[in-house]
C-alpha positions in Angstrom: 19.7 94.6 4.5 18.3 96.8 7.2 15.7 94.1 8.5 18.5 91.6 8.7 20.1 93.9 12.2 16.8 93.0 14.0 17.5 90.8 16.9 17.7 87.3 16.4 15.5 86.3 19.1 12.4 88.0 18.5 12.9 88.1 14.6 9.5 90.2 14.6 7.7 93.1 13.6 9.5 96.3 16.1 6.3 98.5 16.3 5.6 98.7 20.0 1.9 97.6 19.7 3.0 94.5 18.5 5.4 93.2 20.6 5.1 90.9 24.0 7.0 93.1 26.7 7.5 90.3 29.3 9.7 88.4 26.2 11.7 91.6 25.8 12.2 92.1 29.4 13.2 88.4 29.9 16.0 88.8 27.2 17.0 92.2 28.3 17.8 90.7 32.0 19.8 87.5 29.6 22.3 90.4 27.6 22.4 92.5 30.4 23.8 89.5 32.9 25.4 88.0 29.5 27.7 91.2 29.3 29.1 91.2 33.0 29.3 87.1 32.5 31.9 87.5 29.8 33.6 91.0 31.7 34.2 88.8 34.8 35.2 85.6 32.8 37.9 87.8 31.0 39.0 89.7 33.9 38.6 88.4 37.3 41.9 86.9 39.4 41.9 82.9 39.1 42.4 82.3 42.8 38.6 84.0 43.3 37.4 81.5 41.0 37.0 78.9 43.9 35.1 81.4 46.0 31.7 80.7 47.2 30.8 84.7 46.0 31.7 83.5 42.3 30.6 80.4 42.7 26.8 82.0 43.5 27.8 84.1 40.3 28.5 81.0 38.2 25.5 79.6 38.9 23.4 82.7 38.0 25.5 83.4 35.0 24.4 79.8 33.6 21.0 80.7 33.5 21.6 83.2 30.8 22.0 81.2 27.6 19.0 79.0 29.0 16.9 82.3 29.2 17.6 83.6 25.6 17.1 80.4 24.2 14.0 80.1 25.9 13.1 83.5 24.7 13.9 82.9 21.4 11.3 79.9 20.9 8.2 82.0 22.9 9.4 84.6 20.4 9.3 81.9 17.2 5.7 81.2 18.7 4.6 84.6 18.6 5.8 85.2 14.9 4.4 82.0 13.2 1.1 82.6 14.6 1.2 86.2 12.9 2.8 84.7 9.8 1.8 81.5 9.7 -0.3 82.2 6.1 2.5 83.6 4.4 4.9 80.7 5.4 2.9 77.6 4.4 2.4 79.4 1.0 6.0 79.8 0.7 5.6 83.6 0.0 8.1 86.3 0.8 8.0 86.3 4.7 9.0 82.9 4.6 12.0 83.7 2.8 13.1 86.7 5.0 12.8 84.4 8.0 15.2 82.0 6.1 17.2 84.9 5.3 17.8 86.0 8.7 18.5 83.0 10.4 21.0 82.3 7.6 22.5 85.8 9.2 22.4 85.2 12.9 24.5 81.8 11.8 27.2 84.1 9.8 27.5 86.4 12.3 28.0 83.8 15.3 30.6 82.6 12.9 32.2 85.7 12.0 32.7 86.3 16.1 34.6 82.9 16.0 37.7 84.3 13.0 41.0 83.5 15.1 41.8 87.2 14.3 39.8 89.5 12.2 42.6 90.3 9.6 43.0 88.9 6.0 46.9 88.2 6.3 46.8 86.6 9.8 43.7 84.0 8.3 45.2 83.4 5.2 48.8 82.7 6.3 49.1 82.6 9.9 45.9 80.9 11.3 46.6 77.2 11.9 43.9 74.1 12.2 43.1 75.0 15.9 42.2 78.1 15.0 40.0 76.5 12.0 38.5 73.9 14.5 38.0 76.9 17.2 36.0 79.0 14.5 33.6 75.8 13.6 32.4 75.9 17.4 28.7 76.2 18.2 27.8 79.2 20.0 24.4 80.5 21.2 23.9 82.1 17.8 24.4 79.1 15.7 22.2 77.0 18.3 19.6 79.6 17.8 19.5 79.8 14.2 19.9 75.8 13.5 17.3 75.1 16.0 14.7 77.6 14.4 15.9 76.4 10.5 14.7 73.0 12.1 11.6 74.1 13.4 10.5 76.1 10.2 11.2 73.1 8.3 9.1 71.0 10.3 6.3 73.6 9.9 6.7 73.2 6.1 6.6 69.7 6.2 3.4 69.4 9.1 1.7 72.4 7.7 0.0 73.5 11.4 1.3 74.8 14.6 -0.8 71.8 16.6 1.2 69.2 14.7 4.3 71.3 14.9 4.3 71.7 18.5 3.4 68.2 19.0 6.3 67.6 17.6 8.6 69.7 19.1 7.8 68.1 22.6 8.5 65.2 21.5 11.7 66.4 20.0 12.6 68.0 23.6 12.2 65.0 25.4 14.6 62.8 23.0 16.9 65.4 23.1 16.9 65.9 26.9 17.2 62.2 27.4 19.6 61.4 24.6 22.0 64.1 25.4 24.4 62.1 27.7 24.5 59.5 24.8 25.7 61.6 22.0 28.0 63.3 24.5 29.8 60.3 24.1 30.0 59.6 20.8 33.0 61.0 18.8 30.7 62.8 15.7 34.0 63.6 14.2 35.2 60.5 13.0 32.1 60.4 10.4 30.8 64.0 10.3 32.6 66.9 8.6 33.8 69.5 11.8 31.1 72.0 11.2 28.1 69.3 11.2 29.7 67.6 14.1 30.4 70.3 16.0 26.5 70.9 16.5 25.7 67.5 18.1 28.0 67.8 21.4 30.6 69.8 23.2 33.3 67.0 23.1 35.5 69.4 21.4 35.0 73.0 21.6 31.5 73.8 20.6 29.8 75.9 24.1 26.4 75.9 23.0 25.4 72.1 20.7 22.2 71.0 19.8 22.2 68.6 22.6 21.2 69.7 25.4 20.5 73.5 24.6 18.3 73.1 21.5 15.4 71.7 24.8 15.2 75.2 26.2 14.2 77.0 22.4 12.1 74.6 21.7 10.2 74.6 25.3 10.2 78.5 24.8 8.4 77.8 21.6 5.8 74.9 23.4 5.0 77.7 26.0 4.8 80.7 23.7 2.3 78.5 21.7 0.5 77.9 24.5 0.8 81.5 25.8 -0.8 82.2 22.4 -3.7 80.0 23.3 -4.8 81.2 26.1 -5.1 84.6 24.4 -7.0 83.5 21.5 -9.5 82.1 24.9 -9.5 85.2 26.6 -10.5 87.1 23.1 -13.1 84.5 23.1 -14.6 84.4 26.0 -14.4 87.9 27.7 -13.9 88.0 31.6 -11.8 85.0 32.5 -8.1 85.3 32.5 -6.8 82.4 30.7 -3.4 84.2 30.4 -2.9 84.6 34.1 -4.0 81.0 34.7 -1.7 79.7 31.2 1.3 81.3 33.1 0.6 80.5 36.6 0.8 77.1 35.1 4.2 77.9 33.5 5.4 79.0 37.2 4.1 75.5 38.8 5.6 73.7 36.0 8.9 75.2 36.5 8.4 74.4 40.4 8.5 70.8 39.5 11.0 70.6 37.2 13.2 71.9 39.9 12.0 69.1 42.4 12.0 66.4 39.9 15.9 67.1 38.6 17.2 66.4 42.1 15.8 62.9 42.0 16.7 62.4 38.6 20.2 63.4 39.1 20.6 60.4 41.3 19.2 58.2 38.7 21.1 59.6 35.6 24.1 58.5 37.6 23.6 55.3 37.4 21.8 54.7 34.1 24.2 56.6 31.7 27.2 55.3 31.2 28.4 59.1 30.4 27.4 61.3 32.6 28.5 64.9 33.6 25.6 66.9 36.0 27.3 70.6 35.5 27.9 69.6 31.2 25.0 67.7 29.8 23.1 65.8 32.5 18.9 66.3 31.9 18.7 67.2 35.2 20.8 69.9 35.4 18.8 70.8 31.9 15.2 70.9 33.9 16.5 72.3 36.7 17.6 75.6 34.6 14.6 75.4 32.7 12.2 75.3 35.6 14.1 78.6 36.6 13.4 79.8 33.5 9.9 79.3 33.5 9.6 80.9 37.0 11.3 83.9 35.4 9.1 84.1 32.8 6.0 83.5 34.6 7.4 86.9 36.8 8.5 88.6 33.9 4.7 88.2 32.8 3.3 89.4 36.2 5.9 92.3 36.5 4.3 93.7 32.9 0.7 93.0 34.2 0.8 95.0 37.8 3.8 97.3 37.0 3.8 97.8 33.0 6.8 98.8 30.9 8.0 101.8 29.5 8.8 102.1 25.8 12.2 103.8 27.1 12.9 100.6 29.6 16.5 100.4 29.5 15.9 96.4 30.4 13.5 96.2 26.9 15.8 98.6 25.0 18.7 96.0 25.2 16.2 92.9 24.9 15.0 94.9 21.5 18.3 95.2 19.9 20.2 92.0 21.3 21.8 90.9 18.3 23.5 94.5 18.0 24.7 94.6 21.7 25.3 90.6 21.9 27.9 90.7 18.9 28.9 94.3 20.0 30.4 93.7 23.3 31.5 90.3 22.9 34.2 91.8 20.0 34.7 94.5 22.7 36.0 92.0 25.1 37.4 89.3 23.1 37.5 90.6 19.4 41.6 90.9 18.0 41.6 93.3 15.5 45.6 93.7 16.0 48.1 94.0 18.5 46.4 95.6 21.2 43.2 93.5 23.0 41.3 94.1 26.2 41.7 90.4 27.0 45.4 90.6 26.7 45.9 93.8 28.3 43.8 92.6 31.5 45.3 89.6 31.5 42.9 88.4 34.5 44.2 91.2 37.0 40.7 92.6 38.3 39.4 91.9 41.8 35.3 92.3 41.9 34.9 96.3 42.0 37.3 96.8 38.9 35.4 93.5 37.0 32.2 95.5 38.3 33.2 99.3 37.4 34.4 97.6 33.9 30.9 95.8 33.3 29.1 99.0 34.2 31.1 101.1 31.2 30.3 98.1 29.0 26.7 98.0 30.0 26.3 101.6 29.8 28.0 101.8 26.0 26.1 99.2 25.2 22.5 100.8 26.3 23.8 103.7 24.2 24.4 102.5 21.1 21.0 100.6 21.2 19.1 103.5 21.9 21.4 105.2 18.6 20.2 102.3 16.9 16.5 102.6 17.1 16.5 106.1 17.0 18.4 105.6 13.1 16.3 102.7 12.2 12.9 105.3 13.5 14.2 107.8 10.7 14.7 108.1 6.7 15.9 105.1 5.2 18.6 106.7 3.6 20.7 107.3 6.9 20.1 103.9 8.4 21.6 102.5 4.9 24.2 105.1 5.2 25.3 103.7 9.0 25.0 100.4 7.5 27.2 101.2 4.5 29.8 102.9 6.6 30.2 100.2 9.0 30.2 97.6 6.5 33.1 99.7 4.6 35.6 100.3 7.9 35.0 96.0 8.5 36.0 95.8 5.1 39.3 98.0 5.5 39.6 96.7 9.3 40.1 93.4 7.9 42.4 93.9 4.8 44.1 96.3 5.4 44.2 96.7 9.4 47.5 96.0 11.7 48.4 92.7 11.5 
């Protein structure tokens, strides 16, 4: 089970020699702005809502999701490459990948239960509770998305055809997205299907639009991998710096193009919402993204990164800190809840003392983490066991 707690972005080998730094760094700056996204969302007064300072804040807020999902394809490109052998033969790699994307979907579940105690679920919880739990989150986008795309490796059998593919799939999907916003899946799809295709009802993260940013991570992470295999080639170029200095002009005209193309959605689509599901709202993030990356990239080539980055730590174990804090801030385990006891009374220093202590618990128990999962075997299965046994009494036996 202990391969299964690996983040579900990278979803690769932890030994530092093998991993891409800039990827970790680019997902550590996601959590880390992901953790005081949900502390101010839970806490701050509603009449600073409307102020240009949060407004700012918003805005840089929503480029987290895009970010890890971007991450999480480059990362997907990185793995297949190393693994591709093992997965077109259908041998056991294949079937740990499977294995835990199948986890990252249960977990983005579990972090949905209305209240995580047996007596409240089985006799209390009503059907907006149920419908709340079958919302799409980043986890569930994640995992679905990267089921679909190790399918279609299966069925195209190279990582040419795959990623051909896969652009083709983003562009669909960035220009069908207003369309199936405005279709109502429900009335022919079971709620957990349907739930993946828009956010009409409570689903944050559907396939449409935010499946376009893994899948472009996993276009540039392919081509990242390209230039590489060049460089190992031909000695004395740098087709890495030039492959990513591409990815930064690319992003540059994304942004320019989505302003144009925001005037033109309006008019073509007969559903239309710029902040929700508009595609140019969707290039405009991703052309940030890209420009991030693309720094990420150049901050690891001049500056390098330390093994004990506190940015890379957090981008190593994000599964463990994601699920970690957001049950901090919004998990019910019984009467007593942060979210409740807050109650949206914080002005910006208590939201920002309050997202400080979260972010610094939360480097902490990642930097516990690795250090169990660097020693015997034996007391990483022991944490695991004893974790998995106070859930298990938490949620049977636990206040109601």
């Amino acid at each position: 089970m202990s391969y299964l707690l690996r983040d579900p972005a990278m979803l690769q080998d932890t030994s530092p020699k093998r991993r891409i730094e800039f990827i970790d760094l680019l997902r550590g700056w996601a959590v880390i702005v992901m953790i005081e996204t949900h502390v101010f969302n839970a806490t701050l007064l509603p009449p600073l809502w409307d102020s240009p300072v949060f407004q700012v804040i918003k805005f840089i807020n929503g480029l987290v999701a895009p970010s890890f999902l971007f991450a999480s394809g480059m990362a997907y490109a990185v793995t297949t490459r190393r693994k591709i052998n093992d997965y077109l033969s259908f041998g056991w790699p294949l079937f740990r990948q499977i294995g835990r994307l199948l986890f990252v979907m249960v977990i983005g579940y579990s972090l949905h239960i209305p209240k995580f105690n047996y007596y409240h679920l089985r006799y209390e919880a009503g059907e907006t509770a149920w419908q709340i739990f079958w919302q799409v989150d980043v986890l569930q986008c994640i995992a679905a998305s990267l089921l679909f795309l190790q399918v279609m490796l299966l069925i195209l059998r190279s990582e040419r055809r795959l990623y051909a593919f896969t652009t083709g799939c983003a562009l669909i999907i960035l220009v069908a997205t207003p369309v199936v916003w405005g279709i109502e899946f429900r009335a022919f799809l079971p709620v957990p299907l349907a739930s993946f295709m828009n956010g009409v009802h409570e689903s944050l993260f559907p396939l449409f639009p935010w499946s376009v940013f893994l899948f472009a991570g996993a276009i540039a992470g392919h081509a990242y991998l390209r230039a590489k295999d060049a460089a190992q080639e031909h000695p004395g170029g740098d087709p890495v710096g030039r492959t990513m200095n591409r990815a930064a002009f690319a992003g540059l005209a994304l942004i320019v193009v989505s302003f144009p193309l925001h005037a033109l959605s309006a008019l073509v689509y007969p559903t239309y919402d710029y902040w929700l599901f508009s595609p140019a709202f969707t290039l405009l993030r991703l052309g940030i993204v890209l420009l991030l990356c693309a720094g990420m990239y150049r901050f690891e080539q001049s500056r390098g990164v330390s093994r004990g980055s506190m940015v890379t730590l957090v981008g190593r174990e994000s599964l463990l800190v994601y699920a970690t804090h957001l049950l901090l801030v919004y998990g019910k385990f019984g009467p007593f809840t942060f979210t409740d006891r807050v109650r949206h009374s914080f002005r910006y220093p208590e939201a920002v003392l309050t997202t400080l202590i979260l972010l610094a618990l939360m480097i902490a128990l990642a930097y516990v983490w690795e250090k169990v999962k660097a020693g015997p075997l034996t007391v990483r299965r022991l944490v695991q066991t004893t974790v998995l046994a106070c859930f298990i009494l938490v949620f049977f036996f636990g206040p109601n």
